[in-house]
C-alpha positions in Angstrom: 0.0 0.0 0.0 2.8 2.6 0.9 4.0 2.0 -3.1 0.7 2.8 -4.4 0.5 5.7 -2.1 3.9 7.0 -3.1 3.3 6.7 -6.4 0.2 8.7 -6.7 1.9 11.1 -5.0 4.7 11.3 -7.3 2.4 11.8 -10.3 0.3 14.2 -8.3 4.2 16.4 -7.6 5.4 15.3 -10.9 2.7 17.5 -12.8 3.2 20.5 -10.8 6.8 20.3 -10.8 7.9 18.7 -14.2 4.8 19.7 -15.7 5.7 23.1 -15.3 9.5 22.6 -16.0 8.1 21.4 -19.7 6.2 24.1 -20.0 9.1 26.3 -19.3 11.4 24.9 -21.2 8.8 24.9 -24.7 8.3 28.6 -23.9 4.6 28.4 -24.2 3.5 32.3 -24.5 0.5 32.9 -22.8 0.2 37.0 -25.4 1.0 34.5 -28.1 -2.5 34.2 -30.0 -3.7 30.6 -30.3 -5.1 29.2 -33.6 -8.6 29.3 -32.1 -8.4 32.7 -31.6 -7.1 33.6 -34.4 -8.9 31.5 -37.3 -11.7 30.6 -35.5 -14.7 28.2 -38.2 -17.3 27.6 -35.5 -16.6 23.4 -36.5 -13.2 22.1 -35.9 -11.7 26.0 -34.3 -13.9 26.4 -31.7 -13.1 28.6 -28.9 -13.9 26.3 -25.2 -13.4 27.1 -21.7 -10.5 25.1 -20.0 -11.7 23.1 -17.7 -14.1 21.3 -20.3 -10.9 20.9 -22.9 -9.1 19.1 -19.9 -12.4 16.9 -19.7 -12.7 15.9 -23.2 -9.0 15.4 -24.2 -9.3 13.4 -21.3 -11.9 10.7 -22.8 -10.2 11.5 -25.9 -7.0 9.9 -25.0 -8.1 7.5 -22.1 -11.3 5.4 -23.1 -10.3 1.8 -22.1 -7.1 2.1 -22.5 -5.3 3.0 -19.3 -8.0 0.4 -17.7 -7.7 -2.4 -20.1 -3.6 -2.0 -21.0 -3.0 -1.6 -16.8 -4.6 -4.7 -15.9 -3.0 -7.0 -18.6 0.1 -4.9 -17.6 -0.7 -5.5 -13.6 0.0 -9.6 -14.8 4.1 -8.3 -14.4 3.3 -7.4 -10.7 3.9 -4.1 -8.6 6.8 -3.3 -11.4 3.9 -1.9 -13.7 3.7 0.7 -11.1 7.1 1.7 -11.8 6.0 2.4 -15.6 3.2 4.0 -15.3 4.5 6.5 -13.2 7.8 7.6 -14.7 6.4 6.9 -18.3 3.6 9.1 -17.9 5.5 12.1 -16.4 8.6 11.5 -18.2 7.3 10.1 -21.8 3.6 10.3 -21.9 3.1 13.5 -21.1 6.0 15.3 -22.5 4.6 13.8 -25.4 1.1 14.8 -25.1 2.1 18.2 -24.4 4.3 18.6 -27.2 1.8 16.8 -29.7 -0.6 19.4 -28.9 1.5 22.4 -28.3 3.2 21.9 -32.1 0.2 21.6 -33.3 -0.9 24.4 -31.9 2.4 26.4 -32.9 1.8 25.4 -36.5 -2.0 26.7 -36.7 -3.5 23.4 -35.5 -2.1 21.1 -37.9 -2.5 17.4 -37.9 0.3 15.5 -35.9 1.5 13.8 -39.9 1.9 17.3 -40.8 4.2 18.5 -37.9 5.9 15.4 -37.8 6.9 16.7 -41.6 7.9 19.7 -41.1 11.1 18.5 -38.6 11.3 15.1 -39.8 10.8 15.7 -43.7 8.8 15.0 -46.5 9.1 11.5 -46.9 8.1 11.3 -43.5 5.3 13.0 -43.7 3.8 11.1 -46.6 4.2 7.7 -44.3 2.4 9.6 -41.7 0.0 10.5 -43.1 -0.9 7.1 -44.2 -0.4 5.5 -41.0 -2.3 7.9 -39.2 -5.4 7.5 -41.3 -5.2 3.4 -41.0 -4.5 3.6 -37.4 -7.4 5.7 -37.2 -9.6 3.6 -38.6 -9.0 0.4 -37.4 -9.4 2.2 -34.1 -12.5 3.3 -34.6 -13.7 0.2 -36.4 -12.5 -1.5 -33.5 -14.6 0.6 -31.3 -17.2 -0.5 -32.7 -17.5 -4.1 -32.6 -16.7 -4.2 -29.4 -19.2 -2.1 -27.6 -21.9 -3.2 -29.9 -21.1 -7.0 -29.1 -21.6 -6.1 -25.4 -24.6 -4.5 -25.9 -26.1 -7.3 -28.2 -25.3 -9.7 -24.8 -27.8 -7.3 -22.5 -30.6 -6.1 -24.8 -32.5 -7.8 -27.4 -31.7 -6.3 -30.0 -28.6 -7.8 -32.3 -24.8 -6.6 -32.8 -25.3 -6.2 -36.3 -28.2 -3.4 -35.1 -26.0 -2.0 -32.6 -23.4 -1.5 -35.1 -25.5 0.6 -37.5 -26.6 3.1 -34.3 -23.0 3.2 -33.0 -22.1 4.1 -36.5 -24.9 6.9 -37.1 -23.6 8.7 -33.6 -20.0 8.6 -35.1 -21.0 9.9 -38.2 -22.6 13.1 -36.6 -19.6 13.6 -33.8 -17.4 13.6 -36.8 -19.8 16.2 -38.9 -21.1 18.2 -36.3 -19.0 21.5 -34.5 -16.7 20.0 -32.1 -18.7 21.9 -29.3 -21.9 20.7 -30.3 -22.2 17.3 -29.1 -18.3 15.9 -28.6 -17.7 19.6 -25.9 -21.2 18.3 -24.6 -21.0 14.7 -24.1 -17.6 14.1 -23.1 -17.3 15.9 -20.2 -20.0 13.8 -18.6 -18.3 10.4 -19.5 -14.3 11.8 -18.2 -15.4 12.8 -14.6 -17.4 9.6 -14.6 -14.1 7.8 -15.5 -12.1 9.8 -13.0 -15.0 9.1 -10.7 -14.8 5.2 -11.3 -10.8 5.7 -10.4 -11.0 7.3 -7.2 -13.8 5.4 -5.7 -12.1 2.3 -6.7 -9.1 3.9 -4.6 -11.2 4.7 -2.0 -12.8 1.5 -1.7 -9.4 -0.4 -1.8 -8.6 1.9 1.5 -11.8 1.1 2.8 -11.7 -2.4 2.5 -8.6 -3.1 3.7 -7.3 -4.7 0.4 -3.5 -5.4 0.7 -1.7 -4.0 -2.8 1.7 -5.4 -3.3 5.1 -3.7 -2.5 7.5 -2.9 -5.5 9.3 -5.1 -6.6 11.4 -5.5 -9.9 11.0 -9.3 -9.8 8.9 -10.2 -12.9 6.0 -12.0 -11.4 4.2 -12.5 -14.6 2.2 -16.2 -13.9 3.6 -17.0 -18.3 6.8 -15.3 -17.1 7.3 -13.3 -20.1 9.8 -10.7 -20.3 10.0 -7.6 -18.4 11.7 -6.1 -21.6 10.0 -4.7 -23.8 6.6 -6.4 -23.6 5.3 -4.2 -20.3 6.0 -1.1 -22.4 4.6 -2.0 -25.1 1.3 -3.6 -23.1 0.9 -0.6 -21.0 0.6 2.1 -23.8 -2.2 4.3 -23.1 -1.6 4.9 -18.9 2.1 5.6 -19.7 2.4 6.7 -23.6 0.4 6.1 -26.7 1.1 7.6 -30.1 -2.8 7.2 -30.4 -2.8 10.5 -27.8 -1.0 12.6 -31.0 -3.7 12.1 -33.1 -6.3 13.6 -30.3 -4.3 16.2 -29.1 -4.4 18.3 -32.6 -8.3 18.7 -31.8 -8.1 20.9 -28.3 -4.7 22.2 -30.0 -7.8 24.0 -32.3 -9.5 25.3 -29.2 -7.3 26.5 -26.5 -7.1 30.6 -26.2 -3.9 30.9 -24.2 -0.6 28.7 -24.7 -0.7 28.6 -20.8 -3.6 26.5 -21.0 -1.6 23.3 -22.7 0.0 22.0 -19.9 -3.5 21.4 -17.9 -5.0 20.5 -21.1 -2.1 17.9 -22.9 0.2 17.6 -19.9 -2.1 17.4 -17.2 -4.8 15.2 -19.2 -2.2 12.6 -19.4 -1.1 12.5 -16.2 -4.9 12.0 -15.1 -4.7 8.8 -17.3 -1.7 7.8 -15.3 -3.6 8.1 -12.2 -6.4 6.0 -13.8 -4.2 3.1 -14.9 -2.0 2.8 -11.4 -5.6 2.7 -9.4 -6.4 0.0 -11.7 -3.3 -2.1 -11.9 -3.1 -2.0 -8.1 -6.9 -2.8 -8.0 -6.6 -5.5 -10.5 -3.6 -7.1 -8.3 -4.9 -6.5 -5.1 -8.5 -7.7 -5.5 -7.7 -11.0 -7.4 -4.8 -11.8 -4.9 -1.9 -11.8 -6.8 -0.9 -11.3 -10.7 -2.2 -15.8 -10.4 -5.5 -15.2 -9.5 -5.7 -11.7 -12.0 -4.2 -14.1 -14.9 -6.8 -16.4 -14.4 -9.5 -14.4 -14.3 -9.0 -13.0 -17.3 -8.5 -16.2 -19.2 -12.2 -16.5 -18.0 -13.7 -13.5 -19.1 -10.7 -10.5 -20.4 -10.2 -7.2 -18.7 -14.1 -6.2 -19.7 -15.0 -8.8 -16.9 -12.8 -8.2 -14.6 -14.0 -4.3 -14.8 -17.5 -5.2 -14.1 -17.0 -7.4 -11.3 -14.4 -5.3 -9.2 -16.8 -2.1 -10.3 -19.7 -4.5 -8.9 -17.9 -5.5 -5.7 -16.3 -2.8 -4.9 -18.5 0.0 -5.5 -22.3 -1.8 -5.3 -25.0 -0.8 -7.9 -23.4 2.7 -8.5 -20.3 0.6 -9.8 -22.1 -1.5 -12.0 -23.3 1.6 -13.7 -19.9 3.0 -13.6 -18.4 -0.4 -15.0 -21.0 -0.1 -18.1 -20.3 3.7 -18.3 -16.4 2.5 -19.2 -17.0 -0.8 -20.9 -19.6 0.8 -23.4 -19.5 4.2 -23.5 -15.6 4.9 -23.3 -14.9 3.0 -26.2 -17.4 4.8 -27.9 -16.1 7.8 -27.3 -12.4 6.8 -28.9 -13.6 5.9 -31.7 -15.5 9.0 -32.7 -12.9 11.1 -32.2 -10.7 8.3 -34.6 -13.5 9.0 -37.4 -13.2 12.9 -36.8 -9.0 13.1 -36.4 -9.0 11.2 -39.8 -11.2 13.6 -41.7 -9.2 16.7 -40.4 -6.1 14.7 -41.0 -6.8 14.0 -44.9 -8.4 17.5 -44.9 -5.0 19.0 -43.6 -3.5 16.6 -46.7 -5.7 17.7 -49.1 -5.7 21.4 -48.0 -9.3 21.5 -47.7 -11.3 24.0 -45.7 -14.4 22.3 -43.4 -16.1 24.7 -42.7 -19.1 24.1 -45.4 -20.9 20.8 -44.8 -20.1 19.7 -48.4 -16.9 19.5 -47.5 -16.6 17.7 -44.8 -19.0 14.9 -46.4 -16.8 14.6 -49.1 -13.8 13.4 -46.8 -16.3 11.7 -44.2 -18.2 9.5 -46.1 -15.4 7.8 -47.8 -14.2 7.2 -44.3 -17.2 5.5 -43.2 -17.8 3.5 -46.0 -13.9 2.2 -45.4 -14.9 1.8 -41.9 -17.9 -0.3 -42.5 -16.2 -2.4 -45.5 -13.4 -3.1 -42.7 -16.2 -4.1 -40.0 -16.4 -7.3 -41.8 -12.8 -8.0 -41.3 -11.7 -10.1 -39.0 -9.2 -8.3 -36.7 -7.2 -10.9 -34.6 -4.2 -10.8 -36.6 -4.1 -7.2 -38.1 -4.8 -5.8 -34.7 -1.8 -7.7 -32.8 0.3 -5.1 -34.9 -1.8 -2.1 -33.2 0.3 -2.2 -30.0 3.7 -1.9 -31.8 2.4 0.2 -34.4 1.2 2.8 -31.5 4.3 2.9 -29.9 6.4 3.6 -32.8 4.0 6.6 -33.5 5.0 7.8 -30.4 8.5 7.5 -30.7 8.1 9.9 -34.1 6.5 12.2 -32.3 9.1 12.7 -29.7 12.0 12.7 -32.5 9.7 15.5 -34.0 9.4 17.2 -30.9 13.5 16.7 -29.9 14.4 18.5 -33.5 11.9 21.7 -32.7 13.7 22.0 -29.2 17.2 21.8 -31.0 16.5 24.3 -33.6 15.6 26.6 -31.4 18.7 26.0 -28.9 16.4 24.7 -26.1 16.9 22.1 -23.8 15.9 19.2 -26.4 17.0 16.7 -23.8 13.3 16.7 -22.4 12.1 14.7 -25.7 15.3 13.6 -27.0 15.7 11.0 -24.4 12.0 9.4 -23.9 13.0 9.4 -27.9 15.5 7.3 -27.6 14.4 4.7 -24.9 10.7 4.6 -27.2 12.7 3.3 -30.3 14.8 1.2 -28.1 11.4 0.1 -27.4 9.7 -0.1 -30.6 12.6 -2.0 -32.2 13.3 -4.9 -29.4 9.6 -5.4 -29.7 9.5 -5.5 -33.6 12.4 -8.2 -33.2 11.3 -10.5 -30.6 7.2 -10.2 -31.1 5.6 -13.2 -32.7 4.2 -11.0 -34.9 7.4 -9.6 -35.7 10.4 -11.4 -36.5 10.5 -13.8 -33.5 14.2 -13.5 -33.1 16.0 -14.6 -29.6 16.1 -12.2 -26.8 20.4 -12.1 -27.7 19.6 -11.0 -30.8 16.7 -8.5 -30.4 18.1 -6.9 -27.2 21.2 -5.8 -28.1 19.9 -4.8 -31.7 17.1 -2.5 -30.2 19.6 -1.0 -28.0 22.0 -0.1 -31.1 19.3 0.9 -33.1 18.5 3.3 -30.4 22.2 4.6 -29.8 22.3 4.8 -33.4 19.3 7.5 -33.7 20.5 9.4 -30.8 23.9 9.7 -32.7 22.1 10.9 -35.5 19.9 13.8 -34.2 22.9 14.8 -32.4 25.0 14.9 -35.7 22.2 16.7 -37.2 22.1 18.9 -34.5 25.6 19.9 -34.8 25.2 20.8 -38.6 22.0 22.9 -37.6 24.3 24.9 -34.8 26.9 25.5 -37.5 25.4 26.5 -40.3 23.6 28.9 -37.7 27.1 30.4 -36.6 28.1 30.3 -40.0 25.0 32.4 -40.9 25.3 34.6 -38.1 29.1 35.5 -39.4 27.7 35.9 -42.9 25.4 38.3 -42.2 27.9 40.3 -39.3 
């Protein structure tokens, strides 16, 4: 209990201290006028007050996913806390807060378009592909899950549920961003912060013992430490998903000051969220045996509902629906309406008239539905790695802004590096990778890693001289 104390604690300090030290060291500009201010289309630039930004790029980037990833993560014991902690204050939210802050600096472009403009064209073109897939398989995804649940307690069929899920997604994605997603959202994040703290509360309450750390790998299959917990617990610590959400409050924040509450603070909320429920998940099944088992019986969807249930009485089972149902729902909206703005940004096409925004949407849809017939169980195995590599672009992204600018790049340069240490181990060693030995893939991901880092600093050096070299010109 003292380790799950501490570490709340730690994320609680960590967002007030480091949180601000980021924000410092970006130089966020609170006289600087922010795109919603300043090209403002009563859609997708849409002025909002801050507290209910904080709220919805909180559902935006959470959902299921710091509930879900922690308590498949919780299987490597109290370690996961460990993670979660120091990869949300230290990776996650550096790279939330840069994701949205970029865009923000760049007139609320899509994150394909500012990973361009440091990391090139050719970049920027595979971006912008694998944003839009991603996209849709997430919200695809989304789908079928949530309306297979609902099939279970009503009478009426998935296939039904599907075609209502769908018509909701279709109008968050047409419809002004403060219309229904500013109006919905904000009820469904405090319920999910809500579900987190009484499940806290009720662990207190009830006496439930929660592990001490430990770095011994306690994971019942013993899989490795390295890099599967990092890659399992994405959302919760980072997610390259959260770069793809953070370009739609970049679009309606007035003062720069705002993005560390709203991209900073957001995902340090999620980190809170996925430590109460890796502790929970632990603690209430006795031991990563007992959590391994029960979700051979019924996945982490059970396992919500019946600690929800037990530990929080009728209001809980609510609660438990609430996340199992609705938060996925709300993911995958915002999936459908990221992937319009992000083709839009491609295509350089206003949406403002609603013309135009059917002409991107529909095709989307239509995509979406063709893919709902699809069956996912291989293709999505990829999403995990495939979301972490994002991420790890991101931060490169963000490391070459900080370095042109002779600002302490060190902030995004390292997460950087450990990510594609990350992203490449995994890559090797996955079996849906190349299923290479652990001597192979661990020493390869850790020179691949080196190897970047030696490579944004060599380009860094060129920048820094041809800058001198400029400066002398023109003296």
């Amino acid at each position: 209990m003292v380790t799950f104390i501490i570490s709340l604690a730690i994320l609680v300090l960590g967002y007030a201290t480091y949180g601000a030290f980021v924000e410092k060291a970006f130089g966020a500009d609170a006289d600087r006028p922010t795109p919603a201010v300043t090209m403002p289309d009563g859609v997708d630039f849409v002025p909002m007050h801050p507290a209910r930004i904080f709220l919805v790029q909180f559902l935006n980037i959470a959902g299921l996913g710091p509930i879900f990833g922690a308590i498949s993560g919780a299987l490597w014991g109290p370690v996961a806390f460990l993670w979660i902690v120091f990869g949300s204050l230290f990776a996650g939210a550096v790279h939330d807060y840069f994701s949205g802050m970029l865009s923000v600096r760049h007139k609320g472009a899509s994150i394909s378009e500012v990973v361009g403009i440091y990391l090139g064209p050719v970049m920027k073109q595979v971006m912008r592909g694998f944003s839009v897939v991603l996209l849709l398989l997430v919200g695809v995804i989304f789908v079928l899950g949530p309306a297979k649940l609902l099939a279970t307690i009503t009478p009426v069929g998935a296939s039904l549920w599907v075609g209502a899920i769908f018509v909701y997604y279709f109008l968050a994605t047409m419809l002004p961003i403060d219309k229904l997603i500013g109006k919905v959202y904000p009820i469904f994040g405090a319920a999910l912060l809500f579900m987190a703290v009484g499940i806290a509360v009720a662990l207190f309450v009830g006496g439930y013992q929660i592990p001490e750390l430990t770095i011994a790998n306690l994971h019942p299959k013993n899989l490795p430490i390295w890099p599967l917990m990092f890659v399992t617990i994405a959302c919760g610590a980072i997610s390259g998903f959260h770069a793809t959400q953070s370009p739609l409050m970049a679009r309606c924040i007035t003062n720069e000051k705002q993005g560390r509450q709203a991209f900073y603070g957001a995902m340090v909320a999620e980190g809170v969220v996925a430590l109460v429920w890796a502790a929970a998940s632990i603690a209430f099944f006795h031991g990563t045996d007992g959590l391994s088992g029960a979700l051979a019986k019924g996945g982490p969807g059970a396992i919500v509902y019946t600690v929800c249930t037990a530990l929080l009485g009728g209001t809980g089972g609510i609660l438990a629906m609430v996340g199992v149902i609705a938060c996925p729902i709300t993911s995958g909206d915002t999936a459908f309406r990221s992937a319009r703005l992000t083709i839009a940004d491609f295509l350089k096409k206003k949406q403002v008239s609603i013309p135009d925004r059917l002409l991107i949407a529909v095709p989307c849809f239509i995509v979406g539905a063709v893919l709902c017939k699809v069956d996912f169980t291989v293709i999505w195995r990829y999403f995990a790695w495939t979301n972490q590599t994002l991420a790890m672009f991101v931060l490169w992204s963000a490391a070459v802004h900080m370095a042109q600018r002779g600002r302490l790049h060190w902030i995004v340069s390292l997460p950087a590096t450990f990510m594609t240490a990350v992203s490449v181990t995994y890559i090797l060693q996955a079996p849906e990778g190349l299923q290479l030995a652990t001597g192979i893939s661990y020493p390869a991901g850790i020179t691949a890693a080196i190897a970047a880092l030696c490579l944004f600093m060599v380009r860094n050096k060129r920048m820094e001289a041809g800058a001198e070299q400029g400066g002398e010109e023109a003296a």
